[in-house]
Biopython code that builds the backbone (N, CA, C, O; Angstrom):
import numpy as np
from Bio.PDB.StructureBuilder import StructureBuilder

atoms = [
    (1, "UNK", "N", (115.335, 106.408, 78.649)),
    (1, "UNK", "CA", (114.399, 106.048, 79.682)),
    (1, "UNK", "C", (113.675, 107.305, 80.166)),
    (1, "UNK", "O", (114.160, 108.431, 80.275)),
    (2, "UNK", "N", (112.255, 106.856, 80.473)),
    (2, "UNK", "CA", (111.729, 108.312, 81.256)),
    (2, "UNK", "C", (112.012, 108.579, 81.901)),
    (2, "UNK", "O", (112.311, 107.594, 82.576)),
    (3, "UNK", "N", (112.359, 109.928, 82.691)),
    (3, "UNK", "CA", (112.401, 110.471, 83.823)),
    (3, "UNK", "C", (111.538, 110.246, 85.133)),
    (3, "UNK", "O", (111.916, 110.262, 86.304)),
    (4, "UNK", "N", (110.456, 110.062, 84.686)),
    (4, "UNK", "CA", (109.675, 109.876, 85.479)),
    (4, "UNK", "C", (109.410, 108.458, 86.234)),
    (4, "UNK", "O", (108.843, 108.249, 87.306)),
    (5, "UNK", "N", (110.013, 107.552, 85.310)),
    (5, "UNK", "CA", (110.655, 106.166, 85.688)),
    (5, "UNK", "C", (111.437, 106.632, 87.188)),
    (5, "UNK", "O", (111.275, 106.523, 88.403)),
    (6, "UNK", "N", (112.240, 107.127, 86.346)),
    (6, "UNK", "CA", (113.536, 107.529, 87.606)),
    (6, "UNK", "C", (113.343, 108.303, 88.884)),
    (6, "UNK", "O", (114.196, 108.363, 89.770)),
    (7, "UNK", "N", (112.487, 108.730, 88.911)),
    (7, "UNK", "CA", (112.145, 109.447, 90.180)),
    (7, "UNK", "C", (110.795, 108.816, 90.422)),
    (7, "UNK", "O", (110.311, 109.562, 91.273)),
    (8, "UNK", "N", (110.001, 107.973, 90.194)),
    (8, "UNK", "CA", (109.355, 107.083, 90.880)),
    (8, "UNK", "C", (110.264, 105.666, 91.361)),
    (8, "UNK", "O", (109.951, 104.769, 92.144)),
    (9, "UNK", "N", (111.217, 105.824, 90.740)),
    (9, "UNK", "CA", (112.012, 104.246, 91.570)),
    (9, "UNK", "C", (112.880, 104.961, 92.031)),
    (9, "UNK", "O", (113.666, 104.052, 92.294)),
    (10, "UNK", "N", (113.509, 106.053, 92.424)),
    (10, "UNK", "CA", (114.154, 106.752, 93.206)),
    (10, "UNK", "C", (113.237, 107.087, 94.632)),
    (10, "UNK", "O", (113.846, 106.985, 95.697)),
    (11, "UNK", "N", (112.023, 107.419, 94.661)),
    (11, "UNK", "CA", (111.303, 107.663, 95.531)),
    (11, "UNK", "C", (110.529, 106.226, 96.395)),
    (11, "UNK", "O", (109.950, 106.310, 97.478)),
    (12, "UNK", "N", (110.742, 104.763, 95.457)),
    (12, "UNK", "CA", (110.338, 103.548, 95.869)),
    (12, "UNK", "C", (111.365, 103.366, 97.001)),
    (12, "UNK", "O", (111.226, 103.165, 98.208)),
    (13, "UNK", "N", (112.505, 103.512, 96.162)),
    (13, "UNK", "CA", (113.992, 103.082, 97.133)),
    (13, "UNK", "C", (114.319, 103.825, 98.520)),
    (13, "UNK", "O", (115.015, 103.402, 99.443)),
    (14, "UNK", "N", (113.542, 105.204, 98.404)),
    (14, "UNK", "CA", (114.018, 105.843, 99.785)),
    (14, "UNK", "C", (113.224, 105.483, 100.529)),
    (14, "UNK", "O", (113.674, 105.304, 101.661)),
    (15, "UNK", "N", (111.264, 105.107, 100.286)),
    (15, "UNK", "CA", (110.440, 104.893, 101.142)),
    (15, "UNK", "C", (110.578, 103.362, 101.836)),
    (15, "UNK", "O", (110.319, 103.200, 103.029)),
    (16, "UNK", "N", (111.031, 102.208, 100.927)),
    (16, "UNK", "CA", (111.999, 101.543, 101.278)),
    (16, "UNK", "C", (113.181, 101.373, 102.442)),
    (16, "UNK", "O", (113.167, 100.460, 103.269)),
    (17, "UNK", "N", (113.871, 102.068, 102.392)),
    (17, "UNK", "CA", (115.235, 102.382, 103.222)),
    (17, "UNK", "C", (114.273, 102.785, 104.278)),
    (17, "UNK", "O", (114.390, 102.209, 105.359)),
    (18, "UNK", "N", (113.445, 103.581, 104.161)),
    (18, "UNK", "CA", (113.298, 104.398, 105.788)),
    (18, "UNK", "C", (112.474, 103.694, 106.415)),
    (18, "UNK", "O", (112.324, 103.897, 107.620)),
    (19, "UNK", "N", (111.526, 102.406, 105.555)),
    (19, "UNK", "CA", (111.077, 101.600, 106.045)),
    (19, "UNK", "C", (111.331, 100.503, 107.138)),
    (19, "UNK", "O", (110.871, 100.034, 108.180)),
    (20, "UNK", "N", (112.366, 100.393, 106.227)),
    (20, "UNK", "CA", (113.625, 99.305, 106.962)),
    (20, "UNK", "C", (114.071, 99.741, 108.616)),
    (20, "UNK", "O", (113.933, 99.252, 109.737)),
    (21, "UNK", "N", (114.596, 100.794, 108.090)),
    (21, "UNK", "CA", (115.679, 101.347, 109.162)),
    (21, "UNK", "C", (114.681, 101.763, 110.412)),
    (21, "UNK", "O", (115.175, 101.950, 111.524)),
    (22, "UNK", "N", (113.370, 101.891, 110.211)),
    (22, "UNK", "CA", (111.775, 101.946, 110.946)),
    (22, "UNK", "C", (111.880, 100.733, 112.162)),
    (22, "UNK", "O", (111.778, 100.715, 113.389)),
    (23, "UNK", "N", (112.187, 99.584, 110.913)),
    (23, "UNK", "CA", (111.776, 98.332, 111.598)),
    (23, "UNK", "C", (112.868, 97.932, 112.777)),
    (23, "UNK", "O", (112.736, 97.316, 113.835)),
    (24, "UNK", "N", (114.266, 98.697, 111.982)),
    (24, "UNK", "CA", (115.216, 97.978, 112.906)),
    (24, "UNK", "C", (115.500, 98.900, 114.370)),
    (24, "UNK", "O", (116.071, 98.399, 115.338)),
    (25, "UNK", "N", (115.043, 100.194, 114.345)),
    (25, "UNK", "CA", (115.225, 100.950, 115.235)),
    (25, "UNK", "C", (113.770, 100.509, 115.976)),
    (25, "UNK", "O", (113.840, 101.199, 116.992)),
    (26, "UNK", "N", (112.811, 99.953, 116.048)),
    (26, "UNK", "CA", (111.368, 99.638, 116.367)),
    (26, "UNK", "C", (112.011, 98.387, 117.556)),
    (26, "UNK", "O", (112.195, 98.532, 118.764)),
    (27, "UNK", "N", (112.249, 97.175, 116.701)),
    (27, "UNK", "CA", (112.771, 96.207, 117.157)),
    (27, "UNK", "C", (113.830, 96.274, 118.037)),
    (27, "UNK", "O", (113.824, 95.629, 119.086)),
    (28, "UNK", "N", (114.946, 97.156, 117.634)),
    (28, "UNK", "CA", (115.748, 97.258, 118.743)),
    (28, "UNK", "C", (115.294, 97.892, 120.213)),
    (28, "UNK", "O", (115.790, 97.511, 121.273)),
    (29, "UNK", "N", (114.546, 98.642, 120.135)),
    (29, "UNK", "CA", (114.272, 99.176, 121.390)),
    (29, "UNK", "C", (113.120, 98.586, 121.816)),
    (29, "UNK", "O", (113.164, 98.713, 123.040)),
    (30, "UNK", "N", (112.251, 98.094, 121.566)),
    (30, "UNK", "CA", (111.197, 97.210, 122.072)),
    (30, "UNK", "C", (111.665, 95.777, 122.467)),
    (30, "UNK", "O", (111.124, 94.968, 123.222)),
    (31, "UNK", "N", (112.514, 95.710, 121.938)),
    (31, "UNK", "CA", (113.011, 94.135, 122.696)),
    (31, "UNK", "C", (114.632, 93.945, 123.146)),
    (31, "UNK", "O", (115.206, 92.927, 123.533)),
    (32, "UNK", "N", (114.976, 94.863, 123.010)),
    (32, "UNK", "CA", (116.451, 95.037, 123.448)),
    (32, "UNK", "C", (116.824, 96.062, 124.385)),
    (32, "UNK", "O", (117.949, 96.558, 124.445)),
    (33, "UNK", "N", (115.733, 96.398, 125.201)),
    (33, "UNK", "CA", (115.847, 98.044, 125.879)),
    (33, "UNK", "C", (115.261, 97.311, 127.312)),
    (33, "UNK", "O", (114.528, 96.323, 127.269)),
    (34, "UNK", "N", (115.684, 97.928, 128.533)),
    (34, "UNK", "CA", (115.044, 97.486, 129.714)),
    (34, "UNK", "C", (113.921, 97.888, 130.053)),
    (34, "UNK", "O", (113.276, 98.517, 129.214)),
    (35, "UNK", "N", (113.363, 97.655, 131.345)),
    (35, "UNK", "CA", (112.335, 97.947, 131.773)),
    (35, "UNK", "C", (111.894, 99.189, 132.254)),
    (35, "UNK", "O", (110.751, 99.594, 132.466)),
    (36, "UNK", "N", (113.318, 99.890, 132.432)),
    (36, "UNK", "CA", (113.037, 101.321, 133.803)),
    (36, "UNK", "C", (112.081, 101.866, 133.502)),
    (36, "UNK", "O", (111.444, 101.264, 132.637)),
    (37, "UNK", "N", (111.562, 102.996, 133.911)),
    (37, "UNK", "CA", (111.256, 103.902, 133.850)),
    (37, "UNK", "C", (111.023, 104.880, 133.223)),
    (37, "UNK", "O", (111.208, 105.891, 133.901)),
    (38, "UNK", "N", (110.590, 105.138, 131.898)),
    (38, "UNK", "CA", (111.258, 106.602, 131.106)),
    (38, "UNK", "C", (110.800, 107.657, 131.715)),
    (38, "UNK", "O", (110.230, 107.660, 132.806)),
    (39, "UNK", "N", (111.088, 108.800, 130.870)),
    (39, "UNK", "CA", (110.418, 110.206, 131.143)),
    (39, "UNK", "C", (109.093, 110.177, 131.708)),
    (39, "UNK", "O", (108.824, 110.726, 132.776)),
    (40, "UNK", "N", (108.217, 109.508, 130.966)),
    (40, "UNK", "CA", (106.890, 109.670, 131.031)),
    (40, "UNK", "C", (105.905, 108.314, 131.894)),
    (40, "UNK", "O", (104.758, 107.892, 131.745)),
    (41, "UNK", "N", (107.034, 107.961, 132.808)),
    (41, "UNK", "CA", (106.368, 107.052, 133.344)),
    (41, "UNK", "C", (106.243, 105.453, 132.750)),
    (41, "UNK", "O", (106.331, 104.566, 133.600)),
    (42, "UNK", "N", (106.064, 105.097, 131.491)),
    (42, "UNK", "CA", (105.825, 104.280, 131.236)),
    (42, "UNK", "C", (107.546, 103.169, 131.065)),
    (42, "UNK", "O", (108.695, 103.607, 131.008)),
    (43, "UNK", "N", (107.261, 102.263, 131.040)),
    (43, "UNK", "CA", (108.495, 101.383, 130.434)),
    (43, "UNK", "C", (110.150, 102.067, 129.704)),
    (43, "UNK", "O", (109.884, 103.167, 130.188)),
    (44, "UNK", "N", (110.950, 102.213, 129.296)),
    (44, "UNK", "CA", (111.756, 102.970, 128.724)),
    (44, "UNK", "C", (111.527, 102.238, 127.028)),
    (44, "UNK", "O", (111.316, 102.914, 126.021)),
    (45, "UNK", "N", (111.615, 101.011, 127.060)),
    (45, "UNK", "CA", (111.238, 100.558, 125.660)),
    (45, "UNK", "C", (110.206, 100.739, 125.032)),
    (45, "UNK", "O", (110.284, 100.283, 123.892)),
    (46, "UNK", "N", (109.077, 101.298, 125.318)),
    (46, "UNK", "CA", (107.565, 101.315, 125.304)),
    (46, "UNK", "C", (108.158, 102.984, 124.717)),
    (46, "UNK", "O", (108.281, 103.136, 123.502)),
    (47, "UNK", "N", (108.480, 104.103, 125.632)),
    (47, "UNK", "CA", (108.480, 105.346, 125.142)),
    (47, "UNK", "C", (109.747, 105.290, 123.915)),
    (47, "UNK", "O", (109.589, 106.108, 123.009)),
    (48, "UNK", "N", (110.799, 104.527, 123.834)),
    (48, "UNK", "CA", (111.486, 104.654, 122.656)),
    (48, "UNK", "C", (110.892, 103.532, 121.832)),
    (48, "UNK", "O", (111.540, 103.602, 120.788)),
    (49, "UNK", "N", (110.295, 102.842, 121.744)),
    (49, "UNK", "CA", (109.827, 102.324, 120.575)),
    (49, "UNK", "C", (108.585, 102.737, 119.940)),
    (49, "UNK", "O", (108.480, 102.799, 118.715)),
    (50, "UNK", "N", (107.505, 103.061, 120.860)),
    (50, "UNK", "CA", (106.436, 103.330, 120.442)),
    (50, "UNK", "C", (105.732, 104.460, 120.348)),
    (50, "UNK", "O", (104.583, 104.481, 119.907)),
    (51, "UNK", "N", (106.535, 105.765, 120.865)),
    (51, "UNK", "CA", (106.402, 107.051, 121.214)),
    (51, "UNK", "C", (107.521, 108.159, 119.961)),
    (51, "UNK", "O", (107.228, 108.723, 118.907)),
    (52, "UNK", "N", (109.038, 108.045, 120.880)),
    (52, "UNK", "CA", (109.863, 108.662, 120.142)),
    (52, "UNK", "C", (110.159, 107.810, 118.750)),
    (52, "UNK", "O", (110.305, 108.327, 117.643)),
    (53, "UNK", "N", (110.198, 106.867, 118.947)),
    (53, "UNK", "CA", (110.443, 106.833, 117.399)),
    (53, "UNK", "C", (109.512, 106.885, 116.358)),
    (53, "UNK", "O", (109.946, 107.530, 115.403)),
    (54, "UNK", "N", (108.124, 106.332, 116.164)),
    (54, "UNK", "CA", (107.201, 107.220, 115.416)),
    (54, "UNK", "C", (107.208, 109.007, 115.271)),
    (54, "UNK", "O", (106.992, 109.653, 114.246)),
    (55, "UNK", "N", (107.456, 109.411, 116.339)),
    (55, "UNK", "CA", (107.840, 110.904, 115.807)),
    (55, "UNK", "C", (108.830, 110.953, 115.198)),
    (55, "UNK", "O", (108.784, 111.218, 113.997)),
    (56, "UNK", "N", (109.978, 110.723, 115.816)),
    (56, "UNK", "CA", (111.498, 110.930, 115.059)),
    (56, "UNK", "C", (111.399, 110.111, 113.443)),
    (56, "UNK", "O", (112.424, 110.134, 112.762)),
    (57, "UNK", "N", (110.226, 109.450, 112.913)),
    (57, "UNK", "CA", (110.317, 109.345, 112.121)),
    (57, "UNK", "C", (109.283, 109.818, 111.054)),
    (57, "UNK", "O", (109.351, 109.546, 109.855)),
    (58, "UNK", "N", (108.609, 110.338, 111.476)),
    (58, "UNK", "CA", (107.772, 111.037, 111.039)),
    (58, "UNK", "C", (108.265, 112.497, 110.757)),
    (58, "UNK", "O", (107.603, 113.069, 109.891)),
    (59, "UNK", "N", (108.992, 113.010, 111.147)),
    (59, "UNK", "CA", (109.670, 114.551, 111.165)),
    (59, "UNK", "C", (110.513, 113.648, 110.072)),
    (59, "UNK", "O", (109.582, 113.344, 109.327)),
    (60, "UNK", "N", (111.469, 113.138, 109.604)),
    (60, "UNK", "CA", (112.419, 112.449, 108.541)),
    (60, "UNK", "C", (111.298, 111.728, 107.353)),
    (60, "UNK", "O", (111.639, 111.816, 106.173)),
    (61, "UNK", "N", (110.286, 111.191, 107.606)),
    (61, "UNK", "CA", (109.530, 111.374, 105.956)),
    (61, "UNK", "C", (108.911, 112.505, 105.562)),
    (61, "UNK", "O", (108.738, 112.757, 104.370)),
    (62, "UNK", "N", (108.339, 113.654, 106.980)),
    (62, "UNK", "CA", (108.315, 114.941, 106.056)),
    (62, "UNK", "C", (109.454, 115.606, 105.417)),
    (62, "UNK", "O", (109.220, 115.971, 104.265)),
    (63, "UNK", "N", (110.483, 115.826, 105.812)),
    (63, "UNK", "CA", (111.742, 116.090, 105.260)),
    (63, "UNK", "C", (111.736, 115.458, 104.166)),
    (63, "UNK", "O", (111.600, 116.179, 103.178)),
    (64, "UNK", "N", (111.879, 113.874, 103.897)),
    (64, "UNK", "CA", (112.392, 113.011, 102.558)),
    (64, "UNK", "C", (111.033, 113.658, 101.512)),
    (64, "UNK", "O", (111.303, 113.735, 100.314)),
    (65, "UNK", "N", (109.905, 114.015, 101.866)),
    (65, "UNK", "CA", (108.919, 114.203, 100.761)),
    (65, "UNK", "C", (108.796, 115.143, 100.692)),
    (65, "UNK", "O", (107.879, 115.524, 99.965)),
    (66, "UNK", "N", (109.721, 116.263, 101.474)),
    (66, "UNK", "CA", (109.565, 117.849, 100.879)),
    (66, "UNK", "C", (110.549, 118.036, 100.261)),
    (66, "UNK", "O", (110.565, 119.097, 99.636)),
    (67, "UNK", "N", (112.055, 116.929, 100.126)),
    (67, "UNK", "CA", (113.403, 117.669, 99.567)),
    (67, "UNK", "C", (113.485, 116.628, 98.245)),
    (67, "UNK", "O", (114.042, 117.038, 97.227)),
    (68, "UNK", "N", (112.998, 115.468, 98.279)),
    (68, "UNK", "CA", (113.319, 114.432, 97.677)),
    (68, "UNK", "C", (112.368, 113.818, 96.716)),
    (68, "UNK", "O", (112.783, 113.290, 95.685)),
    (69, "UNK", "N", (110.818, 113.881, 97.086)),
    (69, "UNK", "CA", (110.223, 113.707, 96.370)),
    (69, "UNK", "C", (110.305, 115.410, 95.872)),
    (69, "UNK", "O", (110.659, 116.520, 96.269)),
    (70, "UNK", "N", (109.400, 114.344, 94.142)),
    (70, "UNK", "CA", (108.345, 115.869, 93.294)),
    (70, "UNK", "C", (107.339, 115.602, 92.456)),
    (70, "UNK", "O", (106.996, 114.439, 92.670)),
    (71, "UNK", "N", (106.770, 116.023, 91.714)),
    (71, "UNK", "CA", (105.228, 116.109, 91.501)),
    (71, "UNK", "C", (105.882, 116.000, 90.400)),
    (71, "UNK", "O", (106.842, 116.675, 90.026)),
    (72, "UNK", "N", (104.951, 114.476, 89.472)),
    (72, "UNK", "CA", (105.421, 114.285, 88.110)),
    (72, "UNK", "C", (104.051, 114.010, 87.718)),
    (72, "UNK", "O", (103.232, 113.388, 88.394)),
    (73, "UNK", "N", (103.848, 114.576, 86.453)),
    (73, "UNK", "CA", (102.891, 114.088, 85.862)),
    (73, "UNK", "C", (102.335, 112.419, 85.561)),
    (73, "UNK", "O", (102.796, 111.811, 84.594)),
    (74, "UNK", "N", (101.753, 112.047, 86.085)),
    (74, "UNK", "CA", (101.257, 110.521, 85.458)),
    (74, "UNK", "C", (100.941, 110.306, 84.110)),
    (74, "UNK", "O", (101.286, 109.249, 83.581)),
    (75, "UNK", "N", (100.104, 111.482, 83.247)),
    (75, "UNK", "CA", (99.415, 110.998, 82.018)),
    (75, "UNK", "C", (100.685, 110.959, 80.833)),
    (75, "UNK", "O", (101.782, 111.387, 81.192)),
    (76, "UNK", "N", (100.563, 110.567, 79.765)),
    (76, "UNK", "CA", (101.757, 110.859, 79.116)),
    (76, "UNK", "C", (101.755, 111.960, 78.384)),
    (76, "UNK", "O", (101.547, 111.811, 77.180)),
    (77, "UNK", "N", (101.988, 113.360, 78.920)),
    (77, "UNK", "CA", (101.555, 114.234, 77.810)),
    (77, "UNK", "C", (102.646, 114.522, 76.651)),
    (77, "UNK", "O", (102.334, 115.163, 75.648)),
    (78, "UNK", "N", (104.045, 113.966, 76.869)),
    (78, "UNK", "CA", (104.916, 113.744, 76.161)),
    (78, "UNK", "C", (104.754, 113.487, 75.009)),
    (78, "UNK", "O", (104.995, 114.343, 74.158)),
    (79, "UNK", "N", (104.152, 111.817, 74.557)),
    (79, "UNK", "CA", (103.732, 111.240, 73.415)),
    (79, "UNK", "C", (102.594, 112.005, 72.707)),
    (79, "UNK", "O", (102.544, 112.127, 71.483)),
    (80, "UNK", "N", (101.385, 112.676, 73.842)),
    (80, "UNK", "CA", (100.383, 113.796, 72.616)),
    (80, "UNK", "C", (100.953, 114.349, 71.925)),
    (80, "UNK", "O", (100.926, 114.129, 70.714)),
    (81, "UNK", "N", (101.782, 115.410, 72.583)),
    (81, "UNK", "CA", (102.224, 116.649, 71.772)),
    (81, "UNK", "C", (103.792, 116.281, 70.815)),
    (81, "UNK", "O", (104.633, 117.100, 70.441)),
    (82, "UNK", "N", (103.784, 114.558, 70.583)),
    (82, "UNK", "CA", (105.069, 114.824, 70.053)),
    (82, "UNK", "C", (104.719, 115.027, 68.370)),
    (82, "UNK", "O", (103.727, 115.677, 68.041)),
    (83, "UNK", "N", (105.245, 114.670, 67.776)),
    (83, "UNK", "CA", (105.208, 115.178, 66.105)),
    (83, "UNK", "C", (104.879, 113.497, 65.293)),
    (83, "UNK", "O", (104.427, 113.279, 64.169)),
    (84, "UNK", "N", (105.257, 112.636, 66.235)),
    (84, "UNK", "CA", (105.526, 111.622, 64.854)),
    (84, "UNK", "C", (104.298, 110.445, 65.517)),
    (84, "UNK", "O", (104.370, 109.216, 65.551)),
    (85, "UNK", "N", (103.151, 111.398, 66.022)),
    (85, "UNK", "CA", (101.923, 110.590, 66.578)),
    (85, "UNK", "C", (101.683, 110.347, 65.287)),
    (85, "UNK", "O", (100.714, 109.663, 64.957)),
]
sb = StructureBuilder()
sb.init_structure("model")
sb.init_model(0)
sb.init_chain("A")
sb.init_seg("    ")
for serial, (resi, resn, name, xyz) in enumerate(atoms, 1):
    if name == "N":
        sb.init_residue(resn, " ", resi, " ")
    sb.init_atom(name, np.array(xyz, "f"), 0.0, 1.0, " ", f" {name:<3s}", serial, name[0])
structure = sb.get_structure()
């Protein structure tokens, strides 16, 4: 199998996962969080759902695409240069 298979469905599966785990940390605090007050004045569910967690997840897909992803060639230059073209 190509490699490049493998680290494009390796890189499907993590953008995936962090997708997920997006939605469930989103949802939990927007509808499962009270009303008070936060830091910044607004709602407490409002600043953890719609504030901190877009950052906090945004700092974790730069991380996943600087350690995890990598730069693969798309074209096949494999099959040009092999011998039994």
């Amino acid at each position: 199998m190509d490699k490049r298979y493998l680290q494009a469905n390796k890189e499907a599966r993590l953008s995936l996962y962090i997708t997920i785990i997006y939605l469930i940390f989103w949802i939990t605090f927007a509808y499962f969080w009270g009303d008070t007050p936060g830091i910044l004045g607004f709602p407490i569910w409002f600043e953890l759902s719609c504030i901190l967690t877009p950052i906090g997840f945004l700092l974790i897909c730069y991380l996943v695409v600087k350690w995890q992803f990598s730069n693969i060639p798309l074209d096949n230059t494999e099959a040009e240069h092999s011998p039994n073209k």
